[in-house]
C-alpha beads as a LAMMPS data file, in Angstrom:
LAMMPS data file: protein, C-alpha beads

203 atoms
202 bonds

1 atom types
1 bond types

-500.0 500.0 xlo xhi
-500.0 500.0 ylo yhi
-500.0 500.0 zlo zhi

Masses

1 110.0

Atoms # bond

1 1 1 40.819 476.176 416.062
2 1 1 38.111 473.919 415.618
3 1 1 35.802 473.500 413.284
4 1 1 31.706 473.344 414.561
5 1 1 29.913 470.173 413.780
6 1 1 27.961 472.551 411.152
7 1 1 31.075 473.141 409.197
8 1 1 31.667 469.379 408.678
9 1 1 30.290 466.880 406.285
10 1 1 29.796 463.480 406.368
11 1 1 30.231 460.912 403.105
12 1 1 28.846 457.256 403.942
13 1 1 30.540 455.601 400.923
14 1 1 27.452 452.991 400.418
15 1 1 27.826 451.975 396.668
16 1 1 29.437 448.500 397.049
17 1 1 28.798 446.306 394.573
18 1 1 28.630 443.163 397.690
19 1 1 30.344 440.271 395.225
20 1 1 31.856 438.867 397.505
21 1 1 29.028 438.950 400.389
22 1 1 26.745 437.606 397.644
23 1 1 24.419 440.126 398.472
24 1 1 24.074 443.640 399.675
25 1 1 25.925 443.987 402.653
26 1 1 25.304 447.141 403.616
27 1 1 21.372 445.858 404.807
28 1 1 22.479 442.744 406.551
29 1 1 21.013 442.927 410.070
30 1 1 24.068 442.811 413.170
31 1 1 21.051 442.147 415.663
32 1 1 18.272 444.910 415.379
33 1 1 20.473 446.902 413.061
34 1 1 22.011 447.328 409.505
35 1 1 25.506 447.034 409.111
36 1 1 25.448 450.496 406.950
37 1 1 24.309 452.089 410.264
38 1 1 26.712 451.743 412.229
39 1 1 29.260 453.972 410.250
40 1 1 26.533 456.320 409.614
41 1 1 26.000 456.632 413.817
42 1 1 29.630 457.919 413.718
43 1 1 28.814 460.298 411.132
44 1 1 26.123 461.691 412.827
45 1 1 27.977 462.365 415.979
46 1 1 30.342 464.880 413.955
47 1 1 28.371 466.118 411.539
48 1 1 25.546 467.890 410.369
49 1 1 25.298 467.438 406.886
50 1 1 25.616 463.754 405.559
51 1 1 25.231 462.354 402.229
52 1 1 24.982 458.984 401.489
53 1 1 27.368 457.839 398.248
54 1 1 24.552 455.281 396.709
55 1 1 22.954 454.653 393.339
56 1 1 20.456 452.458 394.927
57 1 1 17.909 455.229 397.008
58 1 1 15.472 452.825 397.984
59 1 1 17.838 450.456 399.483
60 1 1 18.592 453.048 402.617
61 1 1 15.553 454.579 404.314
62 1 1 17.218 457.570 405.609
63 1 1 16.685 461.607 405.372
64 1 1 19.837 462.017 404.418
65 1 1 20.271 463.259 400.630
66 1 1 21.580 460.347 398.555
67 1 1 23.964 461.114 396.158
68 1 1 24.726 459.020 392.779
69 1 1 28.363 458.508 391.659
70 1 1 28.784 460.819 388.181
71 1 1 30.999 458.268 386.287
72 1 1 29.867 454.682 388.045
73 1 1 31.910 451.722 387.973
74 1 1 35.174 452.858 388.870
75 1 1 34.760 452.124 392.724
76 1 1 34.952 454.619 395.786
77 1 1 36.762 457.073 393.788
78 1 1 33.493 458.068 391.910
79 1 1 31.877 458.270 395.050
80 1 1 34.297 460.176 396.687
81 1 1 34.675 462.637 394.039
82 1 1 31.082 463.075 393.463
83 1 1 30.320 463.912 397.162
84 1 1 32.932 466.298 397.757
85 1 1 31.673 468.103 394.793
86 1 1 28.664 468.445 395.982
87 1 1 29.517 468.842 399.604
88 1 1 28.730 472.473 400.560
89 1 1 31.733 472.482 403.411
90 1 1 35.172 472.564 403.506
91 1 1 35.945 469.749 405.497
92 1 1 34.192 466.471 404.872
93 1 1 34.673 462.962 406.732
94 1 1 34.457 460.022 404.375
95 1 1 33.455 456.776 405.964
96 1 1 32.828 453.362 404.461
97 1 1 29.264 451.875 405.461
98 1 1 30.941 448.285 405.568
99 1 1 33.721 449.685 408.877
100 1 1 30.821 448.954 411.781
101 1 1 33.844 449.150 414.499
102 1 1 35.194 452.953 413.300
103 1 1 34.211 454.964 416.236
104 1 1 33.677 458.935 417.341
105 1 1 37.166 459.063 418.847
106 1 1 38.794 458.144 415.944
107 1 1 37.104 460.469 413.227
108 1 1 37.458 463.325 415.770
109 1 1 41.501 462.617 416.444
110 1 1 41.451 462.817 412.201
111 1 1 39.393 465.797 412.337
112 1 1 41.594 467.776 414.806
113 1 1 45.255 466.505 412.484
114 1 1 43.376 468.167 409.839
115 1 1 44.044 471.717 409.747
116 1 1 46.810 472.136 408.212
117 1 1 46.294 469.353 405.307
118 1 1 44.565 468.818 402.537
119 1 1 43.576 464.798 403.094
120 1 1 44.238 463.028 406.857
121 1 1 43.982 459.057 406.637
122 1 1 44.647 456.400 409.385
123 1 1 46.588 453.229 409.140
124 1 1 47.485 450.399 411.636
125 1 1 50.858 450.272 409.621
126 1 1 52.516 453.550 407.873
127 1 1 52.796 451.554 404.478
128 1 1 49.016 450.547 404.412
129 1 1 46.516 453.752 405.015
130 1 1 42.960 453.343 405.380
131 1 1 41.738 455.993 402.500
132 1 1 37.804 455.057 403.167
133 1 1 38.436 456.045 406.445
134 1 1 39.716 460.202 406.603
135 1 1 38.835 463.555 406.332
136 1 1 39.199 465.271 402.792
137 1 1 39.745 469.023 401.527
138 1 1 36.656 469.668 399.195
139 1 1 39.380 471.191 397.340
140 1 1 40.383 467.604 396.934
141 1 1 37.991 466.943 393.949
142 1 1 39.948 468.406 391.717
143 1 1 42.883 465.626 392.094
144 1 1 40.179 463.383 391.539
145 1 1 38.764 464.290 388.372
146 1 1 42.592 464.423 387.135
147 1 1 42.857 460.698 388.014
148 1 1 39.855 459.298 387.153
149 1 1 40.725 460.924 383.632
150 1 1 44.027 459.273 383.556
151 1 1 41.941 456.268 384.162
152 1 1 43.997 455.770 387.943
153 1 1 40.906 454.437 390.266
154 1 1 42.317 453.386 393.287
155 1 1 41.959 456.305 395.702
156 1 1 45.391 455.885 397.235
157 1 1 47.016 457.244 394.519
158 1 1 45.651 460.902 395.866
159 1 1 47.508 460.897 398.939
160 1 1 50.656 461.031 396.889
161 1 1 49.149 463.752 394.815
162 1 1 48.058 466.004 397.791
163 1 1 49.716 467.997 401.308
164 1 1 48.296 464.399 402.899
165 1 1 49.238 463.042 406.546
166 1 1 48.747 459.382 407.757
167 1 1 48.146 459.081 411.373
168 1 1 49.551 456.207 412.925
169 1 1 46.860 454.294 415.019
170 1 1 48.205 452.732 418.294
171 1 1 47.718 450.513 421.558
172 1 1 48.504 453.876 423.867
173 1 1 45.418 455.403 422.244
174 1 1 42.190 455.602 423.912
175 1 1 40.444 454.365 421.030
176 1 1 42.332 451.686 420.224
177 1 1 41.210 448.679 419.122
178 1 1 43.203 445.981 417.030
179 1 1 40.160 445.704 414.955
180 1 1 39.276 448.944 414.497
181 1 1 39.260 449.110 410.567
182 1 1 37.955 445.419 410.369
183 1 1 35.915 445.604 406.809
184 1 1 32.811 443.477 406.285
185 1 1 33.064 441.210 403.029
186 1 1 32.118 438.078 403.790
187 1 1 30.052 435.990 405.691
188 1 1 33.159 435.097 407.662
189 1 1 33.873 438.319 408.517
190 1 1 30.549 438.838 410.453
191 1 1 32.212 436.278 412.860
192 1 1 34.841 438.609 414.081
193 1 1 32.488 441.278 415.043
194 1 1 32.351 441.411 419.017
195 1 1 29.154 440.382 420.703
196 1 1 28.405 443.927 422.209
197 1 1 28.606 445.962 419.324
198 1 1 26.339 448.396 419.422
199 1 1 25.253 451.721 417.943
200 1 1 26.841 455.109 418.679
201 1 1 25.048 456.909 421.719
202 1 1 24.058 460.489 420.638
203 1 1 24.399 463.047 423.330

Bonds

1 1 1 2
2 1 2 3
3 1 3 4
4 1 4 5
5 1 5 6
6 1 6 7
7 1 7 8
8 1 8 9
9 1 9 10
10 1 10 11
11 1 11 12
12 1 12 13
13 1 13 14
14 1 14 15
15 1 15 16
16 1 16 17
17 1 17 18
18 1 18 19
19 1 19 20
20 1 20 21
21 1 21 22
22 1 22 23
23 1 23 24
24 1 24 25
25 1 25 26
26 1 26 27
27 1 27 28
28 1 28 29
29 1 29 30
30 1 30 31
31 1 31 32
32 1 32 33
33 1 33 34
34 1 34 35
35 1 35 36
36 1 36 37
37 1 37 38
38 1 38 39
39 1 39 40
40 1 40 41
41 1 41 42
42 1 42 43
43 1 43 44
44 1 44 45
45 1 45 46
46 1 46 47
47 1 47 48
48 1 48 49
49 1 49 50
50 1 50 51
51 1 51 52
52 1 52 53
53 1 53 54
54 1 54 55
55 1 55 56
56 1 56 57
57 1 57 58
58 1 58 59
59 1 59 60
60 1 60 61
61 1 61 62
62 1 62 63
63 1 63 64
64 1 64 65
65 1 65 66
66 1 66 67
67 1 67 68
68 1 68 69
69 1 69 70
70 1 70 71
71 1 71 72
72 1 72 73
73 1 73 74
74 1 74 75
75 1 75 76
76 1 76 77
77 1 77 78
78 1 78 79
79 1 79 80
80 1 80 81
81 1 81 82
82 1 82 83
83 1 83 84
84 1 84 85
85 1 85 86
86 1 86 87
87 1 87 88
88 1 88 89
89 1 89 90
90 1 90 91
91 1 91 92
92 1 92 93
93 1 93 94
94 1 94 95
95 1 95 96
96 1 96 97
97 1 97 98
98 1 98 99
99 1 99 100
100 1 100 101
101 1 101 102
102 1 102 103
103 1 103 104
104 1 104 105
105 1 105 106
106 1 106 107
107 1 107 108
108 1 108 109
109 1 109 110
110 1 110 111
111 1 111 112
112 1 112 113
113 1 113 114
114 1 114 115
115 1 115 116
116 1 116 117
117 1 117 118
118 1 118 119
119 1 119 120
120 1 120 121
121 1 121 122
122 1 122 123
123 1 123 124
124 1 124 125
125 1 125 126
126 1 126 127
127 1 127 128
128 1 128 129
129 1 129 130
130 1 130 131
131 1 131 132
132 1 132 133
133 1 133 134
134 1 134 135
135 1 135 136
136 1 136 137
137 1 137 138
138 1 138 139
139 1 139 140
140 1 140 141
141 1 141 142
142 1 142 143
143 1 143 144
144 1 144 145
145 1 145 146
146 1 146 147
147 1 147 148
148 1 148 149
149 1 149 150
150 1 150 151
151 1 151 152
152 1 152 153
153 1 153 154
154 1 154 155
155 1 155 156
156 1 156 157
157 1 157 158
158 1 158 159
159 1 159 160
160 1 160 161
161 1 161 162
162 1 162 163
163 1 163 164
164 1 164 165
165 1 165 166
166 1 166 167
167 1 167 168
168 1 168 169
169 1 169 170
170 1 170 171
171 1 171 172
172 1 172 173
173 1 173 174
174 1 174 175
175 1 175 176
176 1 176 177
177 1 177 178
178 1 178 179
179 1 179 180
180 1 180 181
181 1 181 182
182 1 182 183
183 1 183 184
184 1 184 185
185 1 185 186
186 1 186 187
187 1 187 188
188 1 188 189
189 1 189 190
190 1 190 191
191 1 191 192
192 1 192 193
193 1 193 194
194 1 194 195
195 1 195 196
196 1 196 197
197 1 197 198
198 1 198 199
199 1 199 200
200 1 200 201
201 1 201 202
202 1 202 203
Protein backbone atom coordinates (compact mmCIF):
# COMPACT_ATOMS: atom_id res chain seq x y z
CA UNK A 1 0.00 0.00 0.00
CA UNK A 2 1.26 3.28 -0.55
CA UNK A 3 1.45 6.03 1.28
CA UNK A 4 -0.09 9.65 -0.44
CA UNK A 5 2.39 12.40 -0.84
CA UNK A 6 0.22 14.07 2.14
CA UNK A 7 1.21 11.38 4.52
CA UNK A 8 4.95 12.01 3.95
CA UNK A 9 7.36 14.51 5.32
CA UNK A 10 10.27 15.93 4.17
CA UNK A 11 13.56 16.92 6.55
CA UNK A 12 16.21 19.11 4.51
CA UNK A 13 19.03 18.61 7.07
CA UNK A 14 20.50 22.35 6.42
CA UNK A 15 22.47 23.05 9.72
CA UNK A 16 26.08 22.47 8.50
CA UNK A 17 28.47 24.20 10.12
CA UNK A 18 30.51 24.63 6.21
CA UNK A 19 34.32 24.36 7.87
CA UNK A 20 35.54 22.89 5.46
CA UNK A 21 33.80 24.94 2.44
CA UNK A 22 34.94 28.01 4.38
CA UNK A 23 31.67 29.30 4.09
CA UNK A 24 28.06 28.36 3.96
CA UNK A 25 27.63 25.93 1.45
CA UNK A 26 24.31 25.41 1.41
CA UNK A 27 23.87 29.22 -0.54
CA UNK A 28 26.64 28.73 -3.00
CA UNK A 29 25.12 29.35 -6.45
CA UNK A 30 25.48 25.90 -9.08
CA UNK A 31 24.46 28.41 -11.98
CA UNK A 32 21.09 30.27 -11.19
CA UNK A 33 20.58 28.10 -8.16
CA UNK A 34 21.59 27.25 -4.49
CA UNK A 35 23.12 24.15 -3.81
CA UNK A 36 20.48 23.64 -0.74
CA UNK A 37 17.84 23.58 -3.53
CA UNK A 38 18.47 21.03 -5.23
CA UNK A 39 17.78 18.40 -2.40
CA UNK A 40 14.89 20.40 -1.40
CA UNK A 41 13.39 19.97 -5.35
CA UNK A 42 13.46 16.22 -4.47
CA UNK A 43 11.66 16.81 -1.40
CA UNK A 44 9.07 18.59 -2.89
CA UNK A 45 8.30 16.03 -5.47
CA UNK A 46 7.30 13.49 -2.54
CA UNK A 47 6.11 15.47 -0.10
CA UNK A 48 3.85 17.83 1.22
CA UNK A 49 5.04 18.90 4.36
CA UNK A 50 8.82 19.93 4.56
CA UNK A 51 10.79 21.36 7.25
CA UNK A 52 13.96 22.72 6.92
CA UNK A 53 16.60 21.47 9.92
CA UNK A 54 18.36 25.15 10.30
CA UNK A 55 19.23 27.50 13.13
CA UNK A 56 20.00 30.16 10.69
CA UNK A 57 16.12 31.32 9.26
CA UNK A 58 17.25 34.10 7.35
CA UNK A 59 19.83 32.27 5.48
CA UNK A 60 16.95 30.19 3.37
CA UNK A 61 14.12 32.25 1.88
CA UNK A 62 11.63 29.57 1.73
CA UNK A 63 7.84 28.95 3.10
CA UNK A 64 8.76 26.07 4.48
CA UNK A 65 8.71 26.07 8.49
CA UNK A 66 12.31 26.10 9.73
CA UNK A 67 13.00 24.13 12.50
CA UNK A 68 15.99 24.70 15.16
CA UNK A 69 17.95 21.66 16.47
CA UNK A 70 16.84 21.30 20.51
CA UNK A 71 20.37 20.35 21.79
CA UNK A 72 22.82 22.09 18.93
CA UNK A 73 26.21 21.04 18.34
CA UNK A 74 26.05 17.48 18.19
CA UNK A 75 25.63 17.31 14.27
CA UNK A 76 22.66 15.79 12.14
CA UNK A 77 21.53 13.79 14.96
CA UNK A 78 20.00 16.94 16.68
CA UNK A 79 18.50 17.76 13.58
CA UNK A 80 17.17 14.62 12.87
CA UNK A 81 15.71 14.09 16.15
CA UNK A 82 14.25 17.44 16.43
CA UNK A 83 12.32 17.17 13.09
CA UNK A 84 10.88 13.91 13.53
CA UNK A 85 9.55 15.17 16.73
CA UNK A 86 7.94 17.64 15.37
CA UNK A 87 6.97 16.00 12.15
CA UNK A 88 3.17 15.50 12.24
CA UNK A 89 3.45 12.11 9.88
CA UNK A 90 4.50 8.85 10.20
CA UNK A 91 6.83 8.54 7.55
CA UNK A 92 9.38 11.25 6.97
CA UNK A 93 12.28 11.44 4.22
CA UNK A 94 15.46 12.97 5.55
CA UNK A 95 17.69 14.52 2.96
CA UNK A 96 20.95 16.40 3.30
CA UNK A 97 20.87 19.96 1.51
CA UNK A 98 24.67 19.41 0.53
CA UNK A 99 23.51 15.74 -1.88
CA UNK A 100 22.49 18.08 -5.18
CA UNK A 101 22.65 14.65 -7.36
CA UNK A 102 19.93 12.53 -4.94
CA UNK A 103 17.05 12.28 -7.23
CA UNK A 104 12.99 11.41 -7.15
CA UNK A 105 13.66 7.80 -8.15
CA UNK A 106 15.76 7.13 -5.49
CA UNK A 107 13.75 8.58 -2.41
CA UNK A 108 10.64 6.92 -3.93
CA UNK A 109 12.47 3.20 -4.33
CA UNK A 110 13.32 4.04 -0.26
CA UNK A 111 9.89 5.08 0.28
CA UNK A 112 8.21 1.95 -1.23
CA UNK A 113 11.16 -0.64 1.00
CA UNK A 114 9.68 1.17 3.79
CA UNK A 115 6.69 -0.46 5.02
CA UNK A 116 7.61 -2.86 6.90
CA UNK A 117 10.69 -0.99 8.77
CA UNK A 118 11.29 1.34 11.04
CA UNK A 119 14.48 3.31 9.21
CA UNK A 120 15.38 2.45 5.18
CA UNK A 121 18.96 3.88 4.18
CA UNK A 122 20.92 3.47 0.86
CA UNK A 123 24.51 2.62 0.36
CA UNK A 124 26.77 2.09 -2.75
CA UNK A 125 28.51 -0.62 -0.50
CA UNK A 126 26.51 -2.77 2.32
CA UNK A 127 29.26 -1.77 4.97
CA UNK A 128 28.93 2.07 4.31
CA UNK A 129 25.03 3.36 4.42
CA UNK A 130 24.13 6.74 3.55
CA UNK A 131 22.02 7.69 6.94
CA UNK A 132 21.39 11.51 5.59
CA UNK A 133 19.89 9.98 2.85
CA UNK A 134 16.50 7.55 4.08
CA UNK A 135 13.22 7.46 5.24
CA UNK A 136 12.66 7.33 9.15
CA UNK A 137 9.74 5.99 11.52
CA UNK A 138 8.70 9.16 13.58
CA UNK A 139 8.68 6.55 16.10
CA UNK A 140 12.38 6.73 15.53
CA UNK A 141 12.92 9.76 17.89
CA UNK A 142 12.79 7.95 20.66
CA UNK A 143 16.21 5.93 19.80
CA UNK A 144 17.48 9.22 19.36
CA UNK A 145 16.97 10.92 22.47
CA UNK A 146 18.43 7.55 24.11
CA UNK A 147 21.69 8.20 22.20
CA UNK A 148 22.18 11.58 22.26
CA UNK A 149 21.86 11.01 26.18
CA UNK A 150 24.48 8.41 26.13
CA UNK A 151 26.37 11.11 24.42
CA UNK A 152 26.57 8.57 20.92
CA UNK A 153 26.18 11.38 17.98
CA UNK A 154 26.86 9.75 14.96
CA UNK A 155 23.49 8.76 13.50
CA UNK A 156 24.64 5.36 12.30
CA UNK A 157 24.61 3.99 15.46
CA UNK A 158 20.50 3.94 15.13
CA UNK A 159 20.36 1.59 12.42
CA UNK A 160 21.80 -0.98 14.75
CA UNK A 161 19.33 0.06 17.36
CA UNK A 162 16.18 -0.17 15.09
CA UNK A 163 14.05 -3.00 12.54
CA UNK A 164 16.46 -0.95 9.80
CA UNK A 165 17.11 -2.18 6.04
CA UNK A 166 19.98 -0.90 3.75
CA UNK A 167 19.16 -0.98 0.16
CA UNK A 168 21.86 -1.78 -2.01
CA UNK A 169 22.18 0.87 -4.87
CA UNK A 170 23.24 -0.59 -8.29
CA UNK A 171 24.29 -0.15 -12.10
CA UNK A 172 20.92 -2.32 -13.20
CA UNK A 173 18.90 0.45 -11.55
CA UNK A 174 17.23 3.08 -13.43
CA UNK A 175 18.49 5.65 -11.26
CA UNK A 176 21.76 4.82 -11.08
CA UNK A 177 24.39 6.96 -11.06
CA UNK A 178 28.03 6.29 -9.66
CA UNK A 179 27.77 9.64 -8.12
CA UNK A 180 24.65 9.62 -6.81
CA UNK A 181 25.46 10.38 -3.04
CA UNK A 182 28.43 12.71 -4.10
CA UNK A 183 28.46 15.28 -0.90
CA UNK A 184 29.49 18.90 -1.38
CA UNK A 185 32.44 19.97 1.06
CA UNK A 186 34.79 21.61 -0.70
CA UNK A 187 35.53 23.77 -3.36
CA UNK A 188 36.89 20.72 -5.15
CA UNK A 189 33.99 18.95 -4.92
CA UNK A 190 31.93 21.52 -6.97
CA UNK A 191 34.22 20.22 -9.83
CA UNK A 192 32.67 16.84 -9.99
CA UNK A 193 29.22 18.08 -10.37
CA UNK A 194 28.07 17.37 -14.12
CA UNK A 195 27.52 20.32 -16.38
CA UNK A 196 23.68 19.70 -16.83
CA UNK A 197 22.61 19.50 -13.47
CA UNK A 198 19.61 20.90 -13.09
CA UNK A 199 16.59 21.26 -10.81
CA UNK A 200 13.85 18.64 -10.32
CA UNK A 201 10.87 19.19 -12.87
CA UNK A 202 7.55 19.30 -10.88
CA UNK A 203 4.67 17.70 -12.64
Amino acid sequence: MHKSRNQITGILLAGGMSQRMGMEKGIIKIGPTYLYQYALGVLEEVCDEILISTCKESIFHENHRMVCDEIQGIGPMGGIYTCLKQSSTELNVVLSYDMPLVNKELITHLIEESYTHEVVVPALQKNRPEPLCGVYRKETAIIFENLIAQKKFAVHNALAQVNSKIILIHDQMSFWNPNIFLNINKVEDLKKLPSDIGLPQHE
